[in-house]
C-alpha positions as CSV (number, residue, x, y, z in Angstrom):
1,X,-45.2,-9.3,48.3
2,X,-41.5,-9.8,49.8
3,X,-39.6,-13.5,49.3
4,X,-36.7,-14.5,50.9
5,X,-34.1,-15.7,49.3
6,X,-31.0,-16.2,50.9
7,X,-31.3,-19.9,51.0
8,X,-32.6,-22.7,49.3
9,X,-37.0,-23.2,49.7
10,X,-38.0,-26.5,51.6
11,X,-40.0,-28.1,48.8
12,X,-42.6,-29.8,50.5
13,X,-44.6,-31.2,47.0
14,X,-44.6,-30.8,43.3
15,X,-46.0,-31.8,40.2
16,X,-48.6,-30.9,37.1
17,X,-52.1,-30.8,37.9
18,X,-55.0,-30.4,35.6
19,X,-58.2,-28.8,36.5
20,X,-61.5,-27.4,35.2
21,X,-62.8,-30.6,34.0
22,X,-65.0,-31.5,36.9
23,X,-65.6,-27.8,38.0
24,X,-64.9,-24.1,36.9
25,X,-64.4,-22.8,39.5
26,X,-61.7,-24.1,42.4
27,X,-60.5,-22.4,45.7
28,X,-57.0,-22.9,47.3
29,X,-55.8,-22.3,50.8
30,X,-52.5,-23.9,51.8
31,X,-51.8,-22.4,55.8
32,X,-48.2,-23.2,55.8
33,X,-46.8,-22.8,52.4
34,X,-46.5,-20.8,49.3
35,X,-47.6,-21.7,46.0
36,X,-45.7,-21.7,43.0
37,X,-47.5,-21.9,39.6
38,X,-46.5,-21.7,35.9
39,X,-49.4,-21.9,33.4
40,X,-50.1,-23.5,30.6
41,X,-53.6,-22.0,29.8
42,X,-56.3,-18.8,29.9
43,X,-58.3,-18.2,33.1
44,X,-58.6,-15.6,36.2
45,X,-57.0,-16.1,39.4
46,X,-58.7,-13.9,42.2
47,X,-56.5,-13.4,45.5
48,X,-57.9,-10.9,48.1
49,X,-60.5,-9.5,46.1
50,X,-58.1,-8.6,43.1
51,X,-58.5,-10.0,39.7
52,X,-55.4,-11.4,38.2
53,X,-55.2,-12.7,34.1
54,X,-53.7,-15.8,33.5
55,X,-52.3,-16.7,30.7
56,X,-50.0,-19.4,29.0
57,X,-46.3,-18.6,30.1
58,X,-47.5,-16.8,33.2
59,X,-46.1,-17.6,36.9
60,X,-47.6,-16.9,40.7
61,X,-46.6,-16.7,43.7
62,X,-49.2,-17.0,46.5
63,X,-48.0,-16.5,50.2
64,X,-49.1,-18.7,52.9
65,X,-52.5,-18.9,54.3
66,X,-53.8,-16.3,51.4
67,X,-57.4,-17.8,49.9
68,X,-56.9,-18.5,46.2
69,X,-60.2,-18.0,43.8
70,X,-59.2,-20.1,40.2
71,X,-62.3,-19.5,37.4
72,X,-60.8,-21.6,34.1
73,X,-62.1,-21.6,30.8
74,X,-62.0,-25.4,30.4
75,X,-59.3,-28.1,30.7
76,X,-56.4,-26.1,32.3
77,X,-52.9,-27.8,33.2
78,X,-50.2,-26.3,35.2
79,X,-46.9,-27.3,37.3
80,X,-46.5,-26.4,40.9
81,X,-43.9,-26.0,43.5
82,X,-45.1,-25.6,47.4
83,X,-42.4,-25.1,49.7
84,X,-41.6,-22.8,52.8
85,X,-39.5,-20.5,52.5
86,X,-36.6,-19.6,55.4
87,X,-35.8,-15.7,56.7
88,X,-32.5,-14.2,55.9
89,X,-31.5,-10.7,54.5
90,X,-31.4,-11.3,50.4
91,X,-35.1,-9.8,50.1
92,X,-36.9,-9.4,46.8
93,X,-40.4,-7.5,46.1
94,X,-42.4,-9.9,43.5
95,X,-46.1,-9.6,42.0
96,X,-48.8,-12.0,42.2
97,X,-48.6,-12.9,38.6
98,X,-45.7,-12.0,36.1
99,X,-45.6,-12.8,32.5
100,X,-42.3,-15.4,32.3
101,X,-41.8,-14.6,28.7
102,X,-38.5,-16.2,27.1
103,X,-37.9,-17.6,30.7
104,X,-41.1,-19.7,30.6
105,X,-39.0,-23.1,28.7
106,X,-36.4,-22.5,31.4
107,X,-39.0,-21.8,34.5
108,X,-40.6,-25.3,33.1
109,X,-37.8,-27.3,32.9
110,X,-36.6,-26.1,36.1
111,X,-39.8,-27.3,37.8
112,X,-40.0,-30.2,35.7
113,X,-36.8,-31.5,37.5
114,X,-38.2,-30.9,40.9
115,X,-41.1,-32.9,40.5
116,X,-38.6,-35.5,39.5
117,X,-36.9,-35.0,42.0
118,X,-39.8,-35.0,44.8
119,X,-39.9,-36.8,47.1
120,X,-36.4,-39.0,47.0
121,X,-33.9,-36.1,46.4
122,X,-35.5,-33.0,48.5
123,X,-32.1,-31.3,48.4
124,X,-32.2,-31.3,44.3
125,X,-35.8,-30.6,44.6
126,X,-35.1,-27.3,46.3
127,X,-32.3,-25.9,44.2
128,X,-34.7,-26.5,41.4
129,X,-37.1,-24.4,42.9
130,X,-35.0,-21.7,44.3
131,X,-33.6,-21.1,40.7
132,X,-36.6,-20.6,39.7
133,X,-37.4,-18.3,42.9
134,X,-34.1,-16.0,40.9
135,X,-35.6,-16.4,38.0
136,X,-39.0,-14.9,38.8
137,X,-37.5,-12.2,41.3
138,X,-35.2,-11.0,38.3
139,X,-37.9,-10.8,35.8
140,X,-37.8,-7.1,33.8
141,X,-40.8,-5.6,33.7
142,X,-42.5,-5.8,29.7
143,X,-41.4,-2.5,27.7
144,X,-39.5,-0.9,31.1
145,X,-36.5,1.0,30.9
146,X,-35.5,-2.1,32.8
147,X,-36.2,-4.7,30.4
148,X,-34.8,-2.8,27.6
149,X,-31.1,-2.5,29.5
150,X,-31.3,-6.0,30.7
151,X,-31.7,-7.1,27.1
152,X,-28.8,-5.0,25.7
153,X,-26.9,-6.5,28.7
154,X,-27.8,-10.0,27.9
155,X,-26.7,-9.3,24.0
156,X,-23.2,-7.9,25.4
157,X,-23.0,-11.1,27.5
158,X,-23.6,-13.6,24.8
159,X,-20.9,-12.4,22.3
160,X,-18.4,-10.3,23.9
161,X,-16.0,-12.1,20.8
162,X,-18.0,-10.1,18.3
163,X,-17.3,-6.6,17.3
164,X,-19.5,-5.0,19.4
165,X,-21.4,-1.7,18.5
166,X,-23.8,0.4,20.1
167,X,-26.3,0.7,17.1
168,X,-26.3,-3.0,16.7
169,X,-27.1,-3.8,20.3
170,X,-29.8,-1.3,20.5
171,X,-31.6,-2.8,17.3
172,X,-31.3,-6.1,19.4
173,X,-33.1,-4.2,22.2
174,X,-35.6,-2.9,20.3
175,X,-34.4,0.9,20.8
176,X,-33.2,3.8,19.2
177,X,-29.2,4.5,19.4
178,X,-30.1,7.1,21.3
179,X,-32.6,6.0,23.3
180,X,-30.6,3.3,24.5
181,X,-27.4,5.1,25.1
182,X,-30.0,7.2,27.5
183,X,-31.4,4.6,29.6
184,X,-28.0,2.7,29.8
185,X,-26.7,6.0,31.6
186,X,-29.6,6.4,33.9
187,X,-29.9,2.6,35.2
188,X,-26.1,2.2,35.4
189,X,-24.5,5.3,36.0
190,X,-22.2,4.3,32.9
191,X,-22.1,4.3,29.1
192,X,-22.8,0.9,26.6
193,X,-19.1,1.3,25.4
194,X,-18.1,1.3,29.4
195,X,-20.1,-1.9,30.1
196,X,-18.5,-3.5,27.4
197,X,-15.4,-2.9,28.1
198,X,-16.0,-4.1,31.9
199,X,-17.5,-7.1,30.7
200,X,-14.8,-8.1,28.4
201,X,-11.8,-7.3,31.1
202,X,-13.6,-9.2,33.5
203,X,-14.3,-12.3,31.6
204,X,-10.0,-12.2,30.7
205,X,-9.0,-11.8,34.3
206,X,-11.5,-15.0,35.0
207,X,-9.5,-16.9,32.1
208,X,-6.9,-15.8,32.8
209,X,-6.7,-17.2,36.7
210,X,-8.8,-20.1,35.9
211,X,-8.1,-21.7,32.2
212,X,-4.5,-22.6,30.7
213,X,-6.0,-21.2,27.3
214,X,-3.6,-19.0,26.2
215,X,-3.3,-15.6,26.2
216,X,-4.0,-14.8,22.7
217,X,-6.9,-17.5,22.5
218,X,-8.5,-15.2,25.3
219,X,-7.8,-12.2,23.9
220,X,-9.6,-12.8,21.2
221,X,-12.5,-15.2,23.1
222,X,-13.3,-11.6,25.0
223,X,-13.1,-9.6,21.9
224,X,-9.5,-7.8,21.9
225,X,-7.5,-10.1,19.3
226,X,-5.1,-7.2,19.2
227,X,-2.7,-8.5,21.9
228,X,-1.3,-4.8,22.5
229,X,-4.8,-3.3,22.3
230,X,-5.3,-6.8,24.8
231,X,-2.4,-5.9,27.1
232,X,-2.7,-2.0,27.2
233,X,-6.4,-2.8,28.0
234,X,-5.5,-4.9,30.8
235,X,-2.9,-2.6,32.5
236,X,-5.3,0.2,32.0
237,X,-8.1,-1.7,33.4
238,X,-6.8,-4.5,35.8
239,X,-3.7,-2.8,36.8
240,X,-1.4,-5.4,35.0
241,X,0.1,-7.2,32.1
242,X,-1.7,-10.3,31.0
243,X,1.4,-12.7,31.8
244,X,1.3,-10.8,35.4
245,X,-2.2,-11.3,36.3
246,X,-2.1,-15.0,35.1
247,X,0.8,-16.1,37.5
248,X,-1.2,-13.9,40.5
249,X,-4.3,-16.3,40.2
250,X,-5.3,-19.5,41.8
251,X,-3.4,-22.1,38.9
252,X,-0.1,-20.2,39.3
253,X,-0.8,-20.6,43.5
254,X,-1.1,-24.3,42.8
255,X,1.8,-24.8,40.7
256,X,3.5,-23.4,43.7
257,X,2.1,-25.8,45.9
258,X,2.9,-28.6,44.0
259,X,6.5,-28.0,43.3
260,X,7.3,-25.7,46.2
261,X,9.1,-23.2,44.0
262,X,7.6,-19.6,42.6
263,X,6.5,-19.6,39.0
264,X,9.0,-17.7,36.9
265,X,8.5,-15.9,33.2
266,X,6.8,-18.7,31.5
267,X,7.2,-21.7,33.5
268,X,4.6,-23.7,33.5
269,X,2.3,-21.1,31.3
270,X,1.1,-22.9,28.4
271,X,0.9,-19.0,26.8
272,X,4.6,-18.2,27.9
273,X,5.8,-18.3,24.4
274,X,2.6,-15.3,23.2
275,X,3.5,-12.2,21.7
276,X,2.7,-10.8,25.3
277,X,5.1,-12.5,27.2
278,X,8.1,-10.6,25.2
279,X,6.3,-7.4,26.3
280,X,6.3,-8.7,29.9
């Protein structure tokens, strides 16, 4: 099924419900909105004649006016979200049922917050539910050349600082050197060592424009501590020097404002005095 997604739901109730304890067998039909459900037990969900598993740590999403068939295995608890969702052009293609896996704690909480926030703050309510829309839409698919990039990706992500190697990320994605240098390629159109190197130039130019650390405390924070490997890296990648790039972002445009003078070398830079400043 297709969800839009180009602006928050309209959460219209949410909560934890229990059932099988009277009967085993329940059926749902909500005409005007979709269901949201994140499980905390075993049973079978049917939904136009199609049998879908449930199990703990599993999500659905049923659209609106579909007939729901629930068959549980005893007491069965979940949490739910039913909201309408608006049009718009940021389209994603979603199953019936997905296995959340390590985004389960974080699907929960996220939907444990809306039901707190039901029915007295709608607005949080909705951006509860329309993270956990994201969440679901970007889930990898178990053991897919997807999943196994997205992982490497994550593990670049968390600790750019670190030495970074290919052989170490791929253990961390559960793949072969080779393997992963293969699908990295074919779902990117670039290497592992590329993607790094993206990663880590991007997150400087960010910190750059946007933090008074300085300029050796990010070169090292995005894993270059050699601040001429830093700065060639950045003229190479960015198009210009550390010091340059700083005083062309937003902070150096406010120091402007306020004192209705250009920034010169070092003024006002709390990383004027770096190694990299001399190098200009």
């Amino acid at each position: 099924m297709t969800i839009t997604l180009s602006d928050p739901p309209a959460v219209a109730g949410a909560g934890a419900a229990v059932h099988g304890v009277v009967s085993a067998h329940d059926v749902f039909r909500l005409p005007d909105l979709w269901q949201l459900h994140l499980y905390g037990y075993t049973a079978e969900l049917v939904l136009e004649g199609t049998v879908h598993a449930i199990k703990p740590g599993h999500v659905s999403l049923i659209p609106p006016g579909a007939e729901v068939h629930y068959h549980y295995r005893g007491r069965s608890e979940h949490l739910y979200a039913h909201f309408r969702l608006p049009g718009g052009d940021e389209r994603r293609v979603v199953p019936v049922m997905r296995d959340a896996g390590d985004q389960a704690p974080l699907i929960a909480a996220s939907l444990r917050q809306a039901i707190a926030a039901v029915p007295d703050t709608r607005a949080r309510a909705s951006a509860e539910v329309w993270t956990v829309l994201w969440r679901i839409a970007n889930l990898p698919v178990a053991g897919s050349a997807h999943a196994v990039v997205a992982a490497a990706m994550e593990y670049i992500d968390a600790d750019l600082a670190a030495p970074l190697t290919v052989p170490g990320i791929a253990r961390a994605a559960g793949v072969s050197h080779n393997h992963l240098t293969r699908l990295f390629r074919a779902q990117t159109g670039h290497t592992v060592v590329a993607y790094i190197r993206r990663r880590r130039l991007s997150r400087a130019l960010h910190l750059l424009r946007e933090s008074t650390l300085a300029i050796p405390a990010i070169a090292a924070a995005v894993g270059i501590p050699d601040l001429q490997a830093f700065n060639k890296a950045c003229r190479r990648e960015l198009g210009a020097s550390p010091r340059a790039l700083r005083a062309s972002g937003p902070r150096a445009a406010a120091r402007v404002t306020r004192r209705g003078t250009a920034p010169t070398s070092g003024a006002g830079n709390p990383a004027g005095n770096g190694p990299d400043q001399r190098r200009g």
